[in-house]
N, C-alpha and C positions, 0 to 999 in steps of 0.2 A: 439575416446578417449574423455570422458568426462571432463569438463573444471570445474569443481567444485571440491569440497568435501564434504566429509559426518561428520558429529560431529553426532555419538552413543550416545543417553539421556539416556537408560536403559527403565525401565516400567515410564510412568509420568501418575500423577493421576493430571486429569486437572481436572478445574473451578467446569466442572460437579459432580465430583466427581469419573468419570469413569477411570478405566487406559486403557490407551493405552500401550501395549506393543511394545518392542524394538524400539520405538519413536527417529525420528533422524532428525535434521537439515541440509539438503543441504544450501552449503554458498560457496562465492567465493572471496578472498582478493586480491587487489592491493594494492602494494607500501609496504614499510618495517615500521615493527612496530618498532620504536626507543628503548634507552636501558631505558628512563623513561617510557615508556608505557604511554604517553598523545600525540600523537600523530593520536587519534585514532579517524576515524568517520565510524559512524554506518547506514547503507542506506538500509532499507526492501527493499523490492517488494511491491507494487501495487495487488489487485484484478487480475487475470489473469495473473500477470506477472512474469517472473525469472530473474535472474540475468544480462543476456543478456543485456534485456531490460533498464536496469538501467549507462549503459552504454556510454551513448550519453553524460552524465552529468560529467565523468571520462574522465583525460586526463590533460597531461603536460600545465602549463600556465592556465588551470584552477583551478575554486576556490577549486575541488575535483580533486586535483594535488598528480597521487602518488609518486612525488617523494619528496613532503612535510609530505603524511599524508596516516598513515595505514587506508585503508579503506574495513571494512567487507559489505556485500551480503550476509546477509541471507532472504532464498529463505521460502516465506509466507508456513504455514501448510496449505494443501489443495492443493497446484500450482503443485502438479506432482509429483515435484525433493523432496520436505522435505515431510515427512510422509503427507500421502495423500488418498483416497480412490483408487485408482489408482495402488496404491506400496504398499498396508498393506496386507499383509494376511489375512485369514479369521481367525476367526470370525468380524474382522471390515472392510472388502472391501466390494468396492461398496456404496452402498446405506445405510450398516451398519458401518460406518466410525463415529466415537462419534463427537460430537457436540465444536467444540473447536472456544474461543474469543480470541477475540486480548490481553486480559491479559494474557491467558496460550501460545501465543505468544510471547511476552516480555519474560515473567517468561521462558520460553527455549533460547530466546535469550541473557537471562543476564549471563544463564549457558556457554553458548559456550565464551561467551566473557570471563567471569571470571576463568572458570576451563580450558578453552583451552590454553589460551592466558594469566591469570593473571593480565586481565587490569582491574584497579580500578577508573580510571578517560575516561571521554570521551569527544572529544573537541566537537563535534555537532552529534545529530541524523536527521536524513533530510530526507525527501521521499514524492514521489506525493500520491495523491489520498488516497486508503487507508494505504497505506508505510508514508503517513504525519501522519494520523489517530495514528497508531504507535509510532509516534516522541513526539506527545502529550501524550502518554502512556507513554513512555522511561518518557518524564520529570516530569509525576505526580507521579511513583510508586518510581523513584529514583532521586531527587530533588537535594541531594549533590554530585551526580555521573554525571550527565549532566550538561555539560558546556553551552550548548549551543544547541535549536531545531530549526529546520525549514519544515514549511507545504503547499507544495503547492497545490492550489486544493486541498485542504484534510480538513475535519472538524475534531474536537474533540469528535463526537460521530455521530450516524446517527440520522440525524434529520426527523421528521417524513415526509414529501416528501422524503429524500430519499431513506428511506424504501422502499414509494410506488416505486420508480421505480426500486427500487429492488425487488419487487415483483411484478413489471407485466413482468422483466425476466425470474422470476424462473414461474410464471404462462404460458408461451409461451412455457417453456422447458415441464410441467407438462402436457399440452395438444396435445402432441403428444402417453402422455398414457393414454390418456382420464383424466386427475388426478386421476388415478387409485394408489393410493402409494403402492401396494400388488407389480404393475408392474415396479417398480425405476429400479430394477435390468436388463430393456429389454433396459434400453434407451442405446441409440451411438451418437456420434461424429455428426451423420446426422442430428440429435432431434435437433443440436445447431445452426440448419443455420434460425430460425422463431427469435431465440434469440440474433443474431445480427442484426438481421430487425429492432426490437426492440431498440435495444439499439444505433442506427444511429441515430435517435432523440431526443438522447439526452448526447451524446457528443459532439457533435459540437452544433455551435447558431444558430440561423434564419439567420444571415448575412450571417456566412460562405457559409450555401444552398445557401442564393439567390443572392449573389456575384459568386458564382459558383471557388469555391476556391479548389475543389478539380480537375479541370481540372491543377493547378500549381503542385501536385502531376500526372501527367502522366496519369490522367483518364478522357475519351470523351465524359463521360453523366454521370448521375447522378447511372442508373443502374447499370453501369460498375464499380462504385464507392460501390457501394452498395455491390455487388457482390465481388469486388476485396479487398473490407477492412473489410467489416462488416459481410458477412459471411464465408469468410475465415477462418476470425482469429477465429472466435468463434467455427467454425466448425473443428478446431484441436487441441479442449480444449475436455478434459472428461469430458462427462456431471456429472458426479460423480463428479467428484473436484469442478465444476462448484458450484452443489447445495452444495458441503460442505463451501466452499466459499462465497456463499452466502446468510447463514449461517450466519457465522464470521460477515458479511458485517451490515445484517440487523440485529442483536445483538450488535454493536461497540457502547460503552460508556466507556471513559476512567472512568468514578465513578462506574462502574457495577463492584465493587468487595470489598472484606471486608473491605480497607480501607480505601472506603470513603460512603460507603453501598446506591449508587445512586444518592450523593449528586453532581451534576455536578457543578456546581458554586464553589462549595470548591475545587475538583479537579482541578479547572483551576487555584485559587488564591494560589494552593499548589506547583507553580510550579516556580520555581527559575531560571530555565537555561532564559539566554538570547533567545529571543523568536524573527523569523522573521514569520509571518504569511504572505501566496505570492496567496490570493485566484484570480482565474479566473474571470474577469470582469459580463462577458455573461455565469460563469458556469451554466449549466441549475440546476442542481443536489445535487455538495457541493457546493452552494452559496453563493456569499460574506459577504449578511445579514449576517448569523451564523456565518462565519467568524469573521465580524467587531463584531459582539457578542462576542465572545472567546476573541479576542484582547484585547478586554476592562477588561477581568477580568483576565486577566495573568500581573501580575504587571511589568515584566520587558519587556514586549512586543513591538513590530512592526509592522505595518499596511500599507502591500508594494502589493495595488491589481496590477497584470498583466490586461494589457488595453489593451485587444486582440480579433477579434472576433471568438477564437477556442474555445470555450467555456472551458469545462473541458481537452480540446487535447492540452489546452496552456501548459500544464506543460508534454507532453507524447515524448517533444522532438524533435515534427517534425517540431516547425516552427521558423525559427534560429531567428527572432527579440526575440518571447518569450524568448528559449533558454538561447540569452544572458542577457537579463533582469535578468531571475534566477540565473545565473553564477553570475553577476554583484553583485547580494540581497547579496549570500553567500559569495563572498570573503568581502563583508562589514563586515558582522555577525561574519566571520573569524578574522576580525582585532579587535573586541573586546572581552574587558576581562567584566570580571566578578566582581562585587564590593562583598568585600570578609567584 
């Protein structure tokens, strides 16, 4: 039995201009939405992740407590569960799946909150990696609607290294069909295990390796680490969602859209909600720099790095000092208001 649900968008004509037909949001809610409707916080998924995964952050006594606070889980476009190459019929499956940003993300996301649910206020949007990338969206496109964002690991747009390592992902998946793109439609699930080889170096730090930190996770070398985390996981993702994803990923500018037409600077000073920015010390990838960049041009901002050596894995949940640091950031960010 599936643990989600589905929110039905109808046809949505995104960013590009393309429609996608019968377009729908998987999303998953904890805790009761009160009878004011401001109870409410808004937590994407991450690059690869669903709702599951967001999980570890959820729970009584914590800052995302549902039995204070409705809390929606909507699951990223491309990750499988919400419209996806994966789940779309043809003419968009596969490798023909339309091009969609983290704007026509929000812009589905404000639907489900607004026409499902009727909420008009929102007490914080929160999320790691690229679910933070999103929180910075939520607060530029809708400035009087968000109370309150918080980003961990997660920039306000992709900065040009992080591009590059999103594309020597997508180039490790592309060379198993020679970068043949006529061939997209042959790749599987197998194509995915060179692209979490890849991607081992650059979520975690230099310390983590040479501390040998992943023997505290139940692993006896480093290959078994390799093999047991990094292509695992990547190797039970669609490559198709994969590249649509990554997509989203190397595209993400919260000003990449008509109303602020690229200007990123204005995008960040546009943004009202109460702001904790929580970057990873040693992230290799979204890095503090761009962070403490961002921080400084969001006027009601906060500047809270995690001093950890999991580089970008400080915010993915598994290492409880991180963990409570982040609980810790939000229930601060919780107990303030808003200067009105």
């Amino acid at each position: 039995m599936e643990d989600f649900e589905i929110y039905n968008l109808g046809d949505v004509t995104l960013q590009s201009g393309v429609t996608l037909p019968n377009a729908f949001l998987a999303y998953k809610t904890y805790g009761t939405l009160n009878g004011r409707k401001d109870n409410v916080i808004v937590y994407p998924t991450a690059f690869g992740d669903q709702h599951v995964n967001n999980e570890w952050l959820i729970g009584s006594g914590m800052a995302l407590d549902p039995e204070k606070y409705f809390i929606i889980v909507p699951n990223l476009l491309g990750n499988g569960l919400s419209s996806s190459p994966s789940n779309t019929p043809a003419p968009f499956d596969k490798a023909n799946f339309p091009q969609v940003t983290i704007y026509d993300n929000i812009q589905l996301q404000y639907r489900l909150v607004t026409e499902k649910f009727g909420i008009q206020k929102i007490a914080l949007v929160v999320g790691w990696s690229m679910g933070g990338l999103q929180s910075f969206q939520w607060g530029a496109i809708y400035p009087d609607m968000v109370e309150r964002i918080a980003s961990f690991c997660g920039n306000a747009k992709t900065w040009p290294q992080t591009y590059v390592v999103l594309d020597g992902l997508k180039a490790a998946l592309m060379a198993s069909i020679g970068s043949n793109s006529t061939k997209l439609n042959q790749l599987t699930s197998e194509d995915m295990r060179a692209v979490g080889r890849v991607y081992a170096g650059w979520g975690l730090s230099q310390t983590f390796y040479k501390e040998e930190l992943f023997r505290e996770m139940g692993f006896d070398s480093l290959e078994d680490f390799a093999v047991g985390v990094w292509e695992n996981s990547f190797m039970s993702m669609d490559p198709h969602n994969v590249l649509a994803m990554l997509w989203t990923g190397q595209h993400a500018d919260i000003s990449a859209n008509s109303l602020y037409n690229g200007e990123f600077d204005e995008a960040l000073k546009s943004i009202e909600a109460i702001t904790y920015i929580m970057p990873g010390s040693t992230d290799l990838f979204c890095t503090a720099d761009n962070n403490e960049y961002e921080a400084n041009l969001v006027s009601n901002s906060e500047y809270h790095p995690i001093e950890s050596v999991w580089g970008h894995f400080a915010g993915r949940g598994i290492n409880s000092t991180d963990n409570t640091f982040i609980d810790d950031n939000l229930k601060r960010l919780l107990g303030l208001r808003k200067n009105r």
